[in-house]
N, C-alpha and C positions, 0 to 999 in steps of 0.2 A: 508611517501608520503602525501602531500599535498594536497584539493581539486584542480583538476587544471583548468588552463583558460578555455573560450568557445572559443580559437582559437584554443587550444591544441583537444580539444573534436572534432570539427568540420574534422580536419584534419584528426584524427584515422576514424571521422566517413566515409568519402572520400574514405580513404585507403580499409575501411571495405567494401563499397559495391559493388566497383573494384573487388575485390576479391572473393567476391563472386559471381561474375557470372561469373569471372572467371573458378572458381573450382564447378562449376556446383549446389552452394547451390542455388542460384537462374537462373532460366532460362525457357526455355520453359515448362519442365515437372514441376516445381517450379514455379508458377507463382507468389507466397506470401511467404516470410520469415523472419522470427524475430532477431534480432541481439541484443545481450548485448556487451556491452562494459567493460570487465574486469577492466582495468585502473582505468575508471571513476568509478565505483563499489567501489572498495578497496580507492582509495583517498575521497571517502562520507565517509564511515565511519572510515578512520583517521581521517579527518578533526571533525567530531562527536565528537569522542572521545578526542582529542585536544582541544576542544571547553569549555567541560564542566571540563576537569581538568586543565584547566587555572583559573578558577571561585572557585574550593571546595580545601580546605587542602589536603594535601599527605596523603591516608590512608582511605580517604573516599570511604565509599564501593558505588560503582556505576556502576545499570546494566543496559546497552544500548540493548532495549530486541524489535526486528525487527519486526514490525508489519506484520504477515506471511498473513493478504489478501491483502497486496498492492503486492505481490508477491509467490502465494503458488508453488515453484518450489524447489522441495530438494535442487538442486545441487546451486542453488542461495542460499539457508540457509546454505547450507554448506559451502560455500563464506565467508559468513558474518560471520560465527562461528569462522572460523578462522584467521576473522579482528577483532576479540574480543567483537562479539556480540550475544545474546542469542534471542530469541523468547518471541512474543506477540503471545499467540491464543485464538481464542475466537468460537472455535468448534472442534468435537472430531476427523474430519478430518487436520486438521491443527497441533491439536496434535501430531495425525500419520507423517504426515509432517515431523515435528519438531525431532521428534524421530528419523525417518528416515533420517536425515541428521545429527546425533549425538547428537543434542544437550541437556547438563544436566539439569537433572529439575531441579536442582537448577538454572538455566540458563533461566527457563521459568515462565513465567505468564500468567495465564488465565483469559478471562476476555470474557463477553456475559451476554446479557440480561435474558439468555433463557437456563442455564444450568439447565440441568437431575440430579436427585441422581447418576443416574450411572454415569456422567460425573466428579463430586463432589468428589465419593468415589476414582476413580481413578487417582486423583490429588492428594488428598490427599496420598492415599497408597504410590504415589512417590515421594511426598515432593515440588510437583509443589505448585510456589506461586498464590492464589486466592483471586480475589479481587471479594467478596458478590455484587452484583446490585441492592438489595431490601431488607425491611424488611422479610419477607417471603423467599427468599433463605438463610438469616446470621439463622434463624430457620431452618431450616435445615442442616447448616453446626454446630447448638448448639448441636441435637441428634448424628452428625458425627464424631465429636468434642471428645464428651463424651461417643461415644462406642468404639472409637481405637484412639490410638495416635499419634500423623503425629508429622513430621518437617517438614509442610508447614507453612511458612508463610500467615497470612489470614489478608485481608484489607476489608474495605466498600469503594466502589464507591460514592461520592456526585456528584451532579449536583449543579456547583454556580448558577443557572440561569444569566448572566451575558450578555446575548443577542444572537442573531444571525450574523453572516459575510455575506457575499456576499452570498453564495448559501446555502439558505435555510436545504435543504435535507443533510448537511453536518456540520451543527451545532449540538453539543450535549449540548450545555449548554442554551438554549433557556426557557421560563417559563413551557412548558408542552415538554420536553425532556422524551423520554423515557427511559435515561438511568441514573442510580444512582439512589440515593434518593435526593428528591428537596430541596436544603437546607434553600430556604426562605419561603419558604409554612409555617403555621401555626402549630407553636411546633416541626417542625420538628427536628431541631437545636437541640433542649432540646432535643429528644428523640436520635440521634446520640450521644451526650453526654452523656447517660446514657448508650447507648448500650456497649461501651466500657469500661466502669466502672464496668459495668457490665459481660463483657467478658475479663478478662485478656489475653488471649491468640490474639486477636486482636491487631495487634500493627502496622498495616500498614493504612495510605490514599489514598484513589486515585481520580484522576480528569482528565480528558481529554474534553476539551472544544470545540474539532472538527476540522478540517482540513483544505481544502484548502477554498480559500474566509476568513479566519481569519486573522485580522492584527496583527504583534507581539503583541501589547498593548493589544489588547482583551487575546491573548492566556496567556501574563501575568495576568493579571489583575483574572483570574480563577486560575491560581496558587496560588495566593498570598490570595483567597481566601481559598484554601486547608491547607493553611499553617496557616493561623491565626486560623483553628477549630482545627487542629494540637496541636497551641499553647492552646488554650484553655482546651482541654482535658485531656493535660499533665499536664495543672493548676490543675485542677480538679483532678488530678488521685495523684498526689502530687509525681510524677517520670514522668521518659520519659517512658510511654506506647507506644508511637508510635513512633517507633525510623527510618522508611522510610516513603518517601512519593515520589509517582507512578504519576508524570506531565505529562501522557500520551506523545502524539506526539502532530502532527499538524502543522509543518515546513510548511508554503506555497510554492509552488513552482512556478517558472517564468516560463510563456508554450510563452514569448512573443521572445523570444533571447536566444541566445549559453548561456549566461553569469547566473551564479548558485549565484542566489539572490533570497529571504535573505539567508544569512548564518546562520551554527549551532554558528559562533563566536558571530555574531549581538545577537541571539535570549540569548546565556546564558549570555551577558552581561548584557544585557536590566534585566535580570532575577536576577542578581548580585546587579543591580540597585535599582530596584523597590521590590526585596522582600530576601534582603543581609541574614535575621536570617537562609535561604530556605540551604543557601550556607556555614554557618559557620562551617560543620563538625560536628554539633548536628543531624545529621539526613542523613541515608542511602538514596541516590536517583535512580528514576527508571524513565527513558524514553524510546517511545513506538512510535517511530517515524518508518515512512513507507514510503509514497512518495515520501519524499525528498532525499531520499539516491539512489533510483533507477530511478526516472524519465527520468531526462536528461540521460542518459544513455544506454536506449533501443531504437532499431527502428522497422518501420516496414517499408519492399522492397518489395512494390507490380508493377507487370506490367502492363504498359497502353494494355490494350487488341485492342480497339478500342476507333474514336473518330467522332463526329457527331457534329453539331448544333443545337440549337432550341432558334427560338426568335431569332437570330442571336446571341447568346451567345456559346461560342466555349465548348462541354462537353468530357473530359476523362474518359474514364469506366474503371476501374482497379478493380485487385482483395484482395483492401482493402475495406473494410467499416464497417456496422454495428459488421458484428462478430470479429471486433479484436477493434470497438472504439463507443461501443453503446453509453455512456456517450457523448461523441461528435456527435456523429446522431440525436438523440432524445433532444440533449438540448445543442446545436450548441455555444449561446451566454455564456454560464458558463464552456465550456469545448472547444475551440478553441484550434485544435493544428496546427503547421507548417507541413509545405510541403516543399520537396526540390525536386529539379528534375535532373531527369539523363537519359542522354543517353542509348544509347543500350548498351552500351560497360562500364556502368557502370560511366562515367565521367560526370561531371556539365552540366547538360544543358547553354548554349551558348543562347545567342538570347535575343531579346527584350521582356519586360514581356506584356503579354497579358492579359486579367479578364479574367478566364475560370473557370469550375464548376467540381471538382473531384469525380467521380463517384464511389460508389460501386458497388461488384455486383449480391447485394440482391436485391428481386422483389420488390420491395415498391418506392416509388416517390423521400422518404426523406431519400434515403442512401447517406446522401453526406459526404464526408470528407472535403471539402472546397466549398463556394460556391463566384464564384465571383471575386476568388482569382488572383492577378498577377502573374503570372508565365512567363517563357520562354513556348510557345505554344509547349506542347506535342501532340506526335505523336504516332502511334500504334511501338510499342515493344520500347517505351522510357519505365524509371520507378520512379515510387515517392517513394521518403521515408517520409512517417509520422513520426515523430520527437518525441519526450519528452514523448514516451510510454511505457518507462524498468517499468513503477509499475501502475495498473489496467487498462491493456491496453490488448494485445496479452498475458496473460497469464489468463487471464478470458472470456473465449470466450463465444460467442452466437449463437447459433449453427442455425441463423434463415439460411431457405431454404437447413437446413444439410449442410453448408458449411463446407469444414473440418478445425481442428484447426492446422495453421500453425507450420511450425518446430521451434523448437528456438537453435538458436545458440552461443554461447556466443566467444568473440575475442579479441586478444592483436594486437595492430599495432606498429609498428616501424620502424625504420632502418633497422631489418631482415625481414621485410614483415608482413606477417599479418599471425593467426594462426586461426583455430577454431577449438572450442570442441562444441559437441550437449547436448542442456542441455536439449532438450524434442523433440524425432522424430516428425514430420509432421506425421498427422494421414491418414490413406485407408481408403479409401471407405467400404474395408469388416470392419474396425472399427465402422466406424458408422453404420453399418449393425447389427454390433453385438447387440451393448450396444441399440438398437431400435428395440429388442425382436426378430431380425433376426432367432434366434434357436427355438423360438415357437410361426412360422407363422399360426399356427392353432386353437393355444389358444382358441380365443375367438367362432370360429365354436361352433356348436351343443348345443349355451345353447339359453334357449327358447327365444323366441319373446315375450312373453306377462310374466305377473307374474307367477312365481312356486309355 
């Protein structure tokens, strides 16, 4: 299966949200809920995997390994496992994650700025591959190293500094990046080149340059850096020591239209192009890509609760906003998503668009999901759907004003209609009761007022 059109998508998405209020996933007692689209899921990462074995020899080991916070949802990793993809984690929760939805360590890689010994030894023990962040953690994987012996593979992370993209906060290869080690800073170079001369069991690279706001060229152009220290070290080592090399992710994704640009075809071309030795079959590859395979994909189906004016500008209160699209509340111009509107009955809103301001409904000023935006003029018990949100979207909630975190539902549409499975209940109220010290309301009683 193919990645498929934004008319194909559009339509299943149509079919999807009919149907659920139909079958009661959204509705009065339902006023917000999440939708995956199966379809579009499994043809991202065909097309993935299609992409990059157009470009490498038959036989070239290559792991497409899911970057688990663009989406930490088992039943979605267990998705993708079974479209022959493995796991990016980069915390001991996500691990758990990854495990719990099968996936073999050989299957997974780790990666954090901020790993424990304990997090280390446990990679280790099961042969999960690790890629060091710093001088001071590859020290501590040398005592780890040499008190048991692993089949994990072990890499260093560099930072090319190569600049930043559009949204700053989403850059990793910038000059004071916190992640890797910097490889133009003074000596640094020289002393990566020794590290691994020094460490033979070391034989992996890694580089991930950042995410969305990067244009292909930059996301190459730190590749092709990873690869000529690659080349170089192998000079030096007088063998292939480092027989992978780990190009992170960083797929940008379109939040402007249906239509799924750039491609995973475009980007491994360009990469066939600009750094051809990366591709020859000399060297295992590992990408670590997340957004792009689930964005388009996900919605969210909130209902217009109520609707007002202010200023004369027409406002819809629904109950999406900041806790299922903080990225888009808080920094509106870098994270812009679409809106669609629908009926009560689930069907396209009808009607002339009008500028209106889509409300959440958290207490603050600035929960807006749109502001301004053309729409057909909703009404109370119409509903929007938020668009291009399957990955850090409604799967990483924000719990402001205890809102609870919607259900998620994943769906097939067709000619037999529409199906769904729950891939995460909608949470009670006694949940959020709980996990908010609910069982020891008394706690903090009886201890003094002043010092003891």
């Amino acid at each position: 299966m193919a990645s498929d059109t934004g008319n194909e998508s559009a339509a299943r998405r149509d079919q999807a949200v009919t149907a659920a209020l139909e079958e009661g996933l959204a509705g009065p007692g339902s006023p917000i809920t999440a939708l995956l689209d199966v379809t579009g899921i499994r043809g991202s990462a065909t097309a993935l995997r299609a992409a990059f074995e157009a470009v490498v020899p038959a036989g070239t080991p290559v792991l497409h390994a899911f970057a688990v916070k663009a989406s930490p949802l088992v039943p979605v990793l267990r998705l993708l496992y079974e479209e022959g993809l493995g796991a990016e984690v980069a915390s001991p929760g996500e691990l758990a994650l990854a495990r719990a939805a099968g996936i073999r360590p050989e299957r997974t890689v780790l990666d954090s700025p901020a790993k424990t010994g304990t997090e280390l030894r446990e990679a280790l023990g099961l042969g999960i591959a690790v890629n060091a962040d710093n001088p001071q953690e590859l020290a501590r994987l040398d005592a780890l190293v040499h008190a048991a012996p692993t089949s994990s593979p072990i890499g260093l992370r560099v930072n090319p500094q190569i600049g930043a993209g559009s949204i700053g906060a989403l850059s990793t290869a910038t000059a004071t990046s916190k992640f890797g080690v910097a490889l133009r800073d003074e000596g640094a170079r020289d002393w990566v080149v020794r590290a691994y001369l020094d460490r033979p069991w070391l034989t992996r690279l890694h580089t991930h340059s950042g995410s969305q706001g990067l244009p292909l060229e930059l996301l190459a152009s730190g590749v092709r850096a990873a690869y000529e220290l690659a080349e170089e070290i192998n000079g030096a080592a007088g063998r292939r020591q480092i027989d992978t090399i780990d190009i992170g992710g960083g797929l940008p994704v379109n939040f402007a239209s249906d239509a799924q640009t750039p491609s995973y075809a475009d980007y491994a071309r360009l990469l066939a192009r600009e750094v051809p030795g990366l591709l020859d079959g000399r060297y295992g590859l590992v990408t670590e890509f997340g957004r792009s395979l689930l964005a388009k994909h996900g919605l969210v189906l909130a209902r217009v609760e109520y609707t007002k004016t202010a200023g004369g500008r027409p406002i819809a209160v629904t109950h999406a906003g900041v806790q299922i699209a903080a990225r888009t509340v808080y920094a509106p111009a870098s994270w812009p998503l679409r809106i669609a509107a629908y009926d009560a009955k689930g069907r396209p809103k009808a009607g002339p668009d009008v500028a209106q301001d889509v409300a959440g409904p958290a207490c603050f000023a600035g929960d807006l999901l749109a502001e301004n935006r053309p729409l057909p003029l909703l009404e109370p018990g119409d509903w929007v759907a938020v668009l291009d949100t399957g990955a850090y979207y409604f799967a990483h909630h924000y719990a402001y004003n205890s809102l609870a975190r919607p259900g998620v539902h994943g769906f097939t549409a067709g000619t037999e209609g529409v199906r769904f499975r729950t891939v995460r209940a909608p949470q009670s109220v006694e949940e959020i009761v709980a996990e908010s010290g609910g069982s020891t309301p008394d706690a903090l009683l009886g201890m003094g007022g002043g010092q003891e």
